[in-house]
N, C-alpha and C positions, 0 to 999 in steps of 0.2 A: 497742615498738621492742626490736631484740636486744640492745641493751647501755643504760646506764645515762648512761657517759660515752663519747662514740666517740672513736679513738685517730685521729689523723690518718693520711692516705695516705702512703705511702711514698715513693711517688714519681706523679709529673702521668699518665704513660701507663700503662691499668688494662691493659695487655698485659704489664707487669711486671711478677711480682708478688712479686719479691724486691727490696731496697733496693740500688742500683745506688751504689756508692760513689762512683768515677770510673772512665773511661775508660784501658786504658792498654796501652800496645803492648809485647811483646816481643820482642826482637831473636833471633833465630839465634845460636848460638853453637858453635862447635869444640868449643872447650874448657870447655864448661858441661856439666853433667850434666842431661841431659832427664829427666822422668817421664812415663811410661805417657800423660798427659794433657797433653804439650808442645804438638799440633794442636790439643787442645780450645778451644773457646771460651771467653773471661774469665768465663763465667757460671755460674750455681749455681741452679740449682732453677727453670727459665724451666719452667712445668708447667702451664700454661693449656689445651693442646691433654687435652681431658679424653678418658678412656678410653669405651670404648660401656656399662659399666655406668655409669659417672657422667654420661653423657649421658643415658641412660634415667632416673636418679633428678632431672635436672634437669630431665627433659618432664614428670614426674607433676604434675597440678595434683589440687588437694582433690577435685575432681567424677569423676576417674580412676581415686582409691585403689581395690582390690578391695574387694568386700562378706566375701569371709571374713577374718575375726580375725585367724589369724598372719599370713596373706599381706599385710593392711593393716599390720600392725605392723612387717612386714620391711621395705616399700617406705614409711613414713614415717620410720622411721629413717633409713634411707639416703637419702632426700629431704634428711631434716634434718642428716644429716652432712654432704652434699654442699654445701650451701646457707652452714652454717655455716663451711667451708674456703673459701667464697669469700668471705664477709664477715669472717673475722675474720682469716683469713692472707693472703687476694690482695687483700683489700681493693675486689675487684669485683663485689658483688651481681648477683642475674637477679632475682629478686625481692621484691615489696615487704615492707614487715613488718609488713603488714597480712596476706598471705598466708602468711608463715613462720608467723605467731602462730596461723592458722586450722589449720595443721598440727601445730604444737607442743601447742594447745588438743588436738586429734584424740589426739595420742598419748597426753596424760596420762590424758582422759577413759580411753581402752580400757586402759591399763596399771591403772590405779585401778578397773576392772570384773572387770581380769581381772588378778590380781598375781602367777598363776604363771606367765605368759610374757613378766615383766619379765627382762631381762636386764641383765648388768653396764655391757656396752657399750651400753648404751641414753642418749642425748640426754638422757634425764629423770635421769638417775642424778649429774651433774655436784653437785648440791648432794645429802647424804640423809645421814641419821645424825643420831646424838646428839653434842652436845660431846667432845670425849677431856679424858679428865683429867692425861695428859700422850705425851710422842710418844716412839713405839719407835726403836729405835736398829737401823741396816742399814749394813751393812761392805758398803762399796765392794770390788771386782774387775772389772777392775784400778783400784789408787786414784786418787782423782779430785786427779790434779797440780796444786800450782801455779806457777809462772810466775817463770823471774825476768827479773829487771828493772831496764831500763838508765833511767839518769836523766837522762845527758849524750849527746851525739851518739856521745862516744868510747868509752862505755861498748858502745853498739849495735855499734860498728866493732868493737871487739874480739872481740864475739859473733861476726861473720861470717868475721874473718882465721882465728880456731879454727877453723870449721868448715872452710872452704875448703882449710886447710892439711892437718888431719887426713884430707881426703877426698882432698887430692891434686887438686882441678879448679880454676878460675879462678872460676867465678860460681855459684851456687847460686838454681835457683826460687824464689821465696819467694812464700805470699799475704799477705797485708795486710788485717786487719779494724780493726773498731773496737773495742777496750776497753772493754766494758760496764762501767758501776757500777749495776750489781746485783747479784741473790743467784744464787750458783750452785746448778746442781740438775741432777738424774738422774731418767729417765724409764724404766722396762722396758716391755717388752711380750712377751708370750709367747702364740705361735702370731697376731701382729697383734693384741690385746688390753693395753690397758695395766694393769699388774696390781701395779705399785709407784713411786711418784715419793718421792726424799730429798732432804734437802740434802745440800752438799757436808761439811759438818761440819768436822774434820781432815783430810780428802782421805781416809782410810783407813774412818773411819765416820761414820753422818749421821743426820737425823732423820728417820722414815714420816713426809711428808707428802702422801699420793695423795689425802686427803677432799679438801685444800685446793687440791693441782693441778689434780684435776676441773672444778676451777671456772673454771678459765682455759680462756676457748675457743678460746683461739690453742692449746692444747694435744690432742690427737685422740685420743678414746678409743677409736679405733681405727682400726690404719694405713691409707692409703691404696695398698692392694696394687693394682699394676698387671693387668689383666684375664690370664688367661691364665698369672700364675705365682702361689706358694705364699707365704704369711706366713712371715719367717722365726720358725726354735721360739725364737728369744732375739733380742730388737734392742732396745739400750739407747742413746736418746738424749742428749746431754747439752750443756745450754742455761745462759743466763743471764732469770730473772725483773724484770724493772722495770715501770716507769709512766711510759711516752713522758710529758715536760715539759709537752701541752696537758693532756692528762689530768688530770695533776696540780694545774697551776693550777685548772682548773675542778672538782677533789674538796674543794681547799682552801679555793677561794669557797663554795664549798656547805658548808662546815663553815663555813667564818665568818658565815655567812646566819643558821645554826641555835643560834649561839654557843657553837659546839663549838672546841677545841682542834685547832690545824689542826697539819698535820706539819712537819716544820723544810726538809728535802729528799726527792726523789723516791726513794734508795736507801732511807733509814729506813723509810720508809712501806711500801715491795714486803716488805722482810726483815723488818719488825713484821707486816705482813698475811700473808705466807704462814705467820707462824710463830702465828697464831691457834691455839687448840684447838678452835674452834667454828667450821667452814668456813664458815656460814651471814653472818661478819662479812667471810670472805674474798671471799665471792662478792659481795659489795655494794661492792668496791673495784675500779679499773680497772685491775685488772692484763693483762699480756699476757708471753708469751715469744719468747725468739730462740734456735735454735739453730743448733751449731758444729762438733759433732764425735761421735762415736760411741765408746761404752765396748763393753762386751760384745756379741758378738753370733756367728752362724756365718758372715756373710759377709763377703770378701774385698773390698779396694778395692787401684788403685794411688797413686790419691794424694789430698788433702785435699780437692781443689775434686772429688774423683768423690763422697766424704760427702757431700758440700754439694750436690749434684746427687742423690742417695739420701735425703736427709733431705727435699728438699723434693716431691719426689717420693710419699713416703709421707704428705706431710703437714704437716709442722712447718714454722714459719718459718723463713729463717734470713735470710742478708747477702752479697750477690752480693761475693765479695771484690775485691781490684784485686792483679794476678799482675805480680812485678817479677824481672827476673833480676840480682840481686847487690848488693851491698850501695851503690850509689851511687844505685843508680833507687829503694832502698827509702827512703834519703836523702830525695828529693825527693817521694817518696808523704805520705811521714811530714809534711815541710812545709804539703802541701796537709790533710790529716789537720786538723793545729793550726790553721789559716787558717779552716778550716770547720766546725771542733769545735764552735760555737753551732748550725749551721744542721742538724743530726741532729735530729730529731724527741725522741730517747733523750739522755740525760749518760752521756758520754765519757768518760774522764781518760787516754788513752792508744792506741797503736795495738796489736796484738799481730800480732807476724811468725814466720808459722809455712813450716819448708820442707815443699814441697809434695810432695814423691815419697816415698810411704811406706816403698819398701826404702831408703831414704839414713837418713830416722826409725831405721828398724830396726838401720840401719850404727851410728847415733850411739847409741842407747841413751837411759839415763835414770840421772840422779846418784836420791838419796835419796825428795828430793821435788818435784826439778823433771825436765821434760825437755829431754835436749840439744840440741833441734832447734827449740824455740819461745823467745821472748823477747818480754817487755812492754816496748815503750817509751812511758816516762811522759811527760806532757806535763808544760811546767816549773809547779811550785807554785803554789798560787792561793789561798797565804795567807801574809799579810804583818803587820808590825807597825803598830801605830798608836798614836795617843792622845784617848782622848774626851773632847772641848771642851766638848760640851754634849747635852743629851737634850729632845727638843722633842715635841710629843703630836700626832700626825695625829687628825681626824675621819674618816673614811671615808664613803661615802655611805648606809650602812645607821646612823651613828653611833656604829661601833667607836673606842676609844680606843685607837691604837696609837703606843707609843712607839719613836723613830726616834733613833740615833744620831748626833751630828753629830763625826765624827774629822777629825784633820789629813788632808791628803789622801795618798793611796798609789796605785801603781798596783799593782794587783791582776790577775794573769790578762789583762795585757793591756789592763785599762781604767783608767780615773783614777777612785777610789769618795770621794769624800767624805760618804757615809749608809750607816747598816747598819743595818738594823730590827733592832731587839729583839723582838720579836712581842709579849709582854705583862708585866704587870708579876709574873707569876711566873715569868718567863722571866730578868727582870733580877735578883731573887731570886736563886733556881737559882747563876747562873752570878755573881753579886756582883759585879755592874757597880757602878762607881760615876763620880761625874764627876772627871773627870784620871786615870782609870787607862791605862795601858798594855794593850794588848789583841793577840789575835791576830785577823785578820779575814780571812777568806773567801768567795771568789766562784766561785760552782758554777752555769757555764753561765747562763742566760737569770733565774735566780733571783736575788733580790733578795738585794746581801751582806750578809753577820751576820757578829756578832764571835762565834767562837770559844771562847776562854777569857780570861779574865785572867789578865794576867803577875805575880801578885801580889808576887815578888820583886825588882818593882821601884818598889813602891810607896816614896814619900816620907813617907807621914803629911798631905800636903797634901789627898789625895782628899776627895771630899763623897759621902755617899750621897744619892740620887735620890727623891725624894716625891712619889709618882704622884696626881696630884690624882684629888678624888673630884666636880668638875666642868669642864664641856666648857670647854676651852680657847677654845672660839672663840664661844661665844651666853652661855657663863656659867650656861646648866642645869643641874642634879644628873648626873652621870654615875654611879649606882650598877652596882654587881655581883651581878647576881642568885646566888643561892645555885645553887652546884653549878657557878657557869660560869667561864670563865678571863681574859672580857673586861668591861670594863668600856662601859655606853654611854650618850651624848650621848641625854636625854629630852626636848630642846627641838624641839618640831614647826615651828618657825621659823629653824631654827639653817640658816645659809649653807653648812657645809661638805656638808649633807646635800639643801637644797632643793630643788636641780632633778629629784632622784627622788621626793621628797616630793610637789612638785606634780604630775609624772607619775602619778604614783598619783592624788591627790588627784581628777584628770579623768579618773581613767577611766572606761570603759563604766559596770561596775559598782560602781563609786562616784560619783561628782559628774555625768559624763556632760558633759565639757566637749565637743564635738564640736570637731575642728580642731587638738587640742591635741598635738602632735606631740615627737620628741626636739629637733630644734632648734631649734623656736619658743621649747621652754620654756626652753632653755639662751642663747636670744634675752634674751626676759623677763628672768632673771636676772642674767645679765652686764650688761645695758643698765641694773639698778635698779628696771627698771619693777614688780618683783615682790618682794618681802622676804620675802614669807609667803603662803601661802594663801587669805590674807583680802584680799589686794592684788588677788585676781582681781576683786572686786566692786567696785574704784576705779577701772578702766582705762576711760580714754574714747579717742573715734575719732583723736584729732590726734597723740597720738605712739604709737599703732599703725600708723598710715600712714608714718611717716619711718620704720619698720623695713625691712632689704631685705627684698623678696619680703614683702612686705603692700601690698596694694593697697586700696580702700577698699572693696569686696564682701567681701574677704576679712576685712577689719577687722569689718566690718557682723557677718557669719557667726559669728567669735569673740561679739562682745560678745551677739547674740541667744542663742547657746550657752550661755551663763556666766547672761546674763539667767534662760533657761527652768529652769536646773541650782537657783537656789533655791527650790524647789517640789521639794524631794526628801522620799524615804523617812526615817525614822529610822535604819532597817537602813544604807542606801548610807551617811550621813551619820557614821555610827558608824566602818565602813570604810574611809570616806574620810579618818578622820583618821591614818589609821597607825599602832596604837597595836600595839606587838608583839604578838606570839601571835595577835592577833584577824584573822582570815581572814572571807571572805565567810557562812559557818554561823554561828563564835560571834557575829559580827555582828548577824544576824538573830535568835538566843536573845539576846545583849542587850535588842533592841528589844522582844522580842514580853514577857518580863519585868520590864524599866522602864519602858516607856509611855513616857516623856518623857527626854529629854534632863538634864533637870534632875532627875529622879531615880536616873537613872543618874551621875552624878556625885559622886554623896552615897552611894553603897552603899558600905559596906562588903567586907572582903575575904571577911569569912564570911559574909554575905552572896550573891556573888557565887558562892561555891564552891556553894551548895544551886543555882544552875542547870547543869542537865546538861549532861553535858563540857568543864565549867571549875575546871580543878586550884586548886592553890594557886600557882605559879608564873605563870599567865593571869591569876587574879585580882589577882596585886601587879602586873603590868604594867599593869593598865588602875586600880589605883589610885593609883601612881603617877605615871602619865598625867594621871590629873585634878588632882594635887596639885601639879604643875610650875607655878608662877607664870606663866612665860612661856605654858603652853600655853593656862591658861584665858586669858591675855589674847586668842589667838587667836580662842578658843571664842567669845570677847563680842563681836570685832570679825566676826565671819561673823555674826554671829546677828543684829547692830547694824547690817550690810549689808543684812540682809534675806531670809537663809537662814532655811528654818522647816521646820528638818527633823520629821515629823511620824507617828505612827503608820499603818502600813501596813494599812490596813481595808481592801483590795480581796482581800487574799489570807485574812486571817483569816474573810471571811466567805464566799469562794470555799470550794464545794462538794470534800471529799478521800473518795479511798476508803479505806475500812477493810481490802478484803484486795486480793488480787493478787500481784504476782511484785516489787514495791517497798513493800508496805506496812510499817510498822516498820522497814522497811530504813536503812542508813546504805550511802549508795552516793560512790563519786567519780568523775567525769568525767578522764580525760585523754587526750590527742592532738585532731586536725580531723577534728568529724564531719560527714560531706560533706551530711547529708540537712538538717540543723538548725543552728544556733547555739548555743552551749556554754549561753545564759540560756534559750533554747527548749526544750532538755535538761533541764534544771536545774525551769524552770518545768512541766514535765510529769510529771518524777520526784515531785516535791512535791505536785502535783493528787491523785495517784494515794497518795499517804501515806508517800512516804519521803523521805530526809533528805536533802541533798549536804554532803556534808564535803571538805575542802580538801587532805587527806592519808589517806595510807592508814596504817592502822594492825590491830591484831589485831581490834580491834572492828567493822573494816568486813566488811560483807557481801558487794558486790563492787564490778566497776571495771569499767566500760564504756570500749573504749580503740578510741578511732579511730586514724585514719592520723597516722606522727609521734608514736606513744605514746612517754612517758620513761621516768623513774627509776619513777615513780609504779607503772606494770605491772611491771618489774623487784621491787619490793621485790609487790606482790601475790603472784607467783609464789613470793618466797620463804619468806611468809605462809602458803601456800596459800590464799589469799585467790578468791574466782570470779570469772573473768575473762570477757566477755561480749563479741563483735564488735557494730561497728554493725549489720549486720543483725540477730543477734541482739535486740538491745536494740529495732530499732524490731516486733520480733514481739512483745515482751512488750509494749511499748506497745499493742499492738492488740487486746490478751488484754480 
């Protein structure tokens, strides 16, 4: 797949392919001052109707390319530009990314064969370099302004009586965007090539960050000139960097999966990843950009929304603005703005109203460091005071300890917040929370509130500091903290805040192989009692699976034969099945094929453990502290007491493997849906033939077989350079 994490659509109809704010009419006026684009339409950058060169690079399919070298490398690039401006900027694919990858594969192969007809603006160049050991400094021309900014409604009205009165007219154009909170930044390009991207800095100078912009492919490395005219020699874009709010959640769940420190908000995280020295970290983040406006360049506009119509037109994103004439209608824009400030895909914090007619800009001029003719209106504060009552500890469903604030309540932004997550107990540290302090607290959009800072000057001497237990609050397990990590978690394989993912697991395919066992049956089970644990599955008889809704007594039948045939499993699966971290379906299988039994695997040691290969010292305390959880061995006794008899896999060890071939010694990993096999059909054939499956990709993998729907998993190969192989590919070697 082309990204890692996809950003949501911007809007329901893929005919748009700019973010359509709202709808809004403008009046006629006498006495208003028009710009060059009074007739135009409220739109910015409607660019779908593609030119005939980018309709030709949309017909190439793989089987078309030419057979000569350059000419192939001209028209897959231009395939892959084309391709990637509809998936990452219009948000409308033509094709799948099964066939993007079959072309992107094509190009690296011939770039890597032949490395003098790489060029700069090549599709493969986005990620490439060594680390920087630190970032050069580029002086802005002209500098890159900031904004000032009204708080109050009256502040805004002030802004407009100035202008109105200084120009002499009654209403004034205005357009109407959204307030990004992100990072600002500068794009060049020369001769259609982009050849420098900075931050905004002080507005006057900023930091070389082009390795890192490269990475973002909402960003075009080269412009989208329309058929028939010339690149201009100078066109400088200039945008704002963020991490639309799904994104974001879904980087942060994936960093809480891996017990990684996850980010506090979406701004931190854009302006900490673009400012990397090793793009290689940037490119593994979901960033994306919006642009706004134009710095340097040799061509001529009349007014704001004609940039906004030129910018999207070459290529970049931007934000279909909403055009108001004067300062009443901007009023009522702005209302709607704050009303719908959650429902932006991006965090908000305000509108910015800029007039629209560039000779009026050019009338007004520019103070110091802002310009006369733009203004940020903020939306009002969305941090309040409080008092913390108490601190209570969530389990989460992977068995994260997360400690959650309980404050008096406040309305915040809008909402009523009585919880503020702390995120963890080095975060309560940090910031010296304690219980009864005084706090400031914080609500940024759709994101969970957090306190702030503490008021500490107004502390009494009454406070208490916070003692983050070192077990689960809710089963009574050991909750340790692995070294190096920033959470702490719940090791009880019975523990309720976790169970219904636990059992999930515990049936699946390739573990227990519960047939039937579904997300809401088992959240059935759960809720109803009928399941505590794991080992509950071998207790359930037919009379209260039938009083469940939607179980009938076949279907009852089905479960219980299911759950009957599942003890009669592998060692391997049984190992897996029990969720013990780190251990994925491979190390599972080196477990079994090493300890033989259950009960020797129990008893091993950590040093032990690390003499089998591909097991650290961090896999090995997890699976020894696994076994040493009271609660868990009781589990273990009560499955085994059922009549589980998980047992060494002798069908495979004395199953016939080859020694060489195109998988032998190999470490390979499966990801995306491969249409000809089943991911065990895969898996069980990679291995006949003598190579390995592993669960993640890493430097040590050999390659990545990536069907239809690949992830993060081919994302991080590519940045490996790790060998990437189509299904067809893969079922060739099969046949070798």
């Amino acid at each position: 797949m082309r990204r890692a994490m996809s950003s949501p659509k911007t809007q329901s109809d893929p005919g748009q392919p700019q973010l359509d704010l709202f709808s809004s009419q403008t009046r006629p006026d006498e006495n208003a001052r028009p710009g060059p684009s009074e007739d135009a339409p409220d739109t910015a950058g409607e660019h779908l109707n593609d030119g005939d060169e980018d309709r030709r690079a949309a017909e190439i399919s793989f089987e078309q390319l030419p057979d000569d070298t350059e000419a192939r490398l001209q028209a897959l690039r231009a395939a892959i530009r084309f391709h990637d401006h509809r998936y990452y900027v219009l948000d409308a694919p033509l094709i799948s990314d099964a066939e993007y990858d079959r072309l992107f594969h094509e190009l690296i192969r011939l770039e890597t064969a032949h490395p003098a007809l790489v060029t700069p603006d090549s599709p493969s160049q986005r990620v490439s370099g060594e680390p920087l050991a630190k970032f050069r400094k580029v002086p802005h021309d002209p500098p890159m302004l900031s904004l000032g900014k009204a708080m109050v409604p009256g502040e805004f009205f002030d802004f407009d009586h100035r202008l109105t009165e200084e120009l002499g007219i009654s209403r004034i154009r205005y357009c109407c965007e959204p307030k990004f909170d992100g990072l600002s930044i500068s794009v060049r390009y020369e001769n259609g090539v982009l050849t420098q991207a900075s931050t905004r800095g002080n507005g006057a100078v900023g930091e070389d960050v082009t390795a890192n912009l490269k990475t973002i492919r909402a960003v075009p490395l080269k412009l989208r000139v329309p058929e028939g005219e010339k690149a201009p020699e100078i066109f400088e874009a200039r945008g704002e960097v963020l991490i639309n709010k799904a994104d974001f959640a879904r980087m942060n769940e994936a960093l809480e999966e891996q017990g990684r420190e996850t980010f506090v908000n979406p701004r931190n995280a854009a302006a900490g990843s673009l400012r990397q020295l090793d793009p290689r970290i940037t490119a593994a983040r979901p960033l994306t950009a919006y642009f706004y406006e134009v710095g340097q360049t040799s061509l001529t506009f009349g007014s704001h929304a004609d940039k906004l119509r030129r910018l999207a037109e070459f290529g970049f994103r931007t934000i279909q603005p909403t055009m108001a004439l004067g300062g009443e209608e901007v009023g009522r824009i702005y209302e709607r703005f704050l009303a719908t400030r959650h429902d932006f895909p991006f965090e908000i914090d305000g509108m910015v109203v800029k007039a629209d007619d560039m000779a009026l800009r050019e009338e007004l001029g520019t103070l110091t460091r802002t310009p006369r003719w733009a203004i940020a209106w903020k939306f009002p504060a969305v941090e309040e005071e409080s008092e913390v009552l108490a601190i209570d500890i969530q389990v989460g469903r992977t068995g994260k300890l997360t400690p959650v604030a309980r404050i008096r309540p406040v309305m915040v932004g809008g909402a009523l917040v009585s919880n503020v997550t702390l995120h963890n107990e080095d975060e309560i540290r940090r910031k010296g929370v304690m219980l009864g302090d005084r706090v400031f607290v914080r609500r940024a959009g759709d994101v969970i509130p957090e306190i702030v800072s503490v008021i500490a000057e107004k502390r009494t001497g009454s406070e208490r500091p916070f003692v983050f237990p070192d077990h689960c609050p809710v089963c009574g397990a050991s909750a340790p903290r692995p070294q190096g990590e920033v959470d702490r978690r719940c090791t009880g394989i019975d523990c309720p805040a976790q169970l219904t993912g636990r059992i999930l697991h515990f049936a699946e395919r390739s573990a227990m192989d519960i047939q039937g066992m579904g997300d809401k049956l088992a959240e059935t089970l759960t809720s109803c009692g009928l399941v505590r644990s794991v080992a509950d599955f071998y207790r359930l008889t037919k009379e209260p699976l039938v009083r469940l809704e939607r179980m009938g007594g076949k279907s009852a039948d089905n479960l219980l034969e299911a759950i009957r045939k599942s003890k009669n499993v592998p060692l391997r699966r049984f190992i897996y099945a029990l969720g013990i971290r780190h251990v994925g379906e491979a190390t599972a299988k080196a477990l079994a094929a090493r300890a033989g039994t259950l009960d020797v695997l129990q008893n091993m040691s950590a040093e032990e453990l690390q003499q089998i290969p591909d097991i650290g010292p961090e896999v090995a305390d997890a699976i020894v502290r696994f076994f040493a959880e009271p609660r868990n061995q009781e589990v273990v006794r009560a499955l085994l007491a059922a009549g589980v008899a998980p047992a060494a896999d002798t069908s495979e060890s004395s199953a016939s493997t080859s020694a060489d071939g195109p998988f032998a010694g190999k470490k390979i990993v499966l990801t995306g849906t491969l249409a000809s096999m089943t991911r065990d059909e895969a898996k069980a054939a990679i291995e006949k033939r003598g190579g390995a499956v592993a669960a993640s990709v890493s430097s040590k993998t050999d390659m990545v077989v990536a069907g239809e729907k690949a992830g993060s998993k081919l994302d991080k190969a590519r940045q490996l350079g790790v060998r990437v192989v189509s299904e067809d590919e893969f079922r060739e070697m099969l046949a070798q």
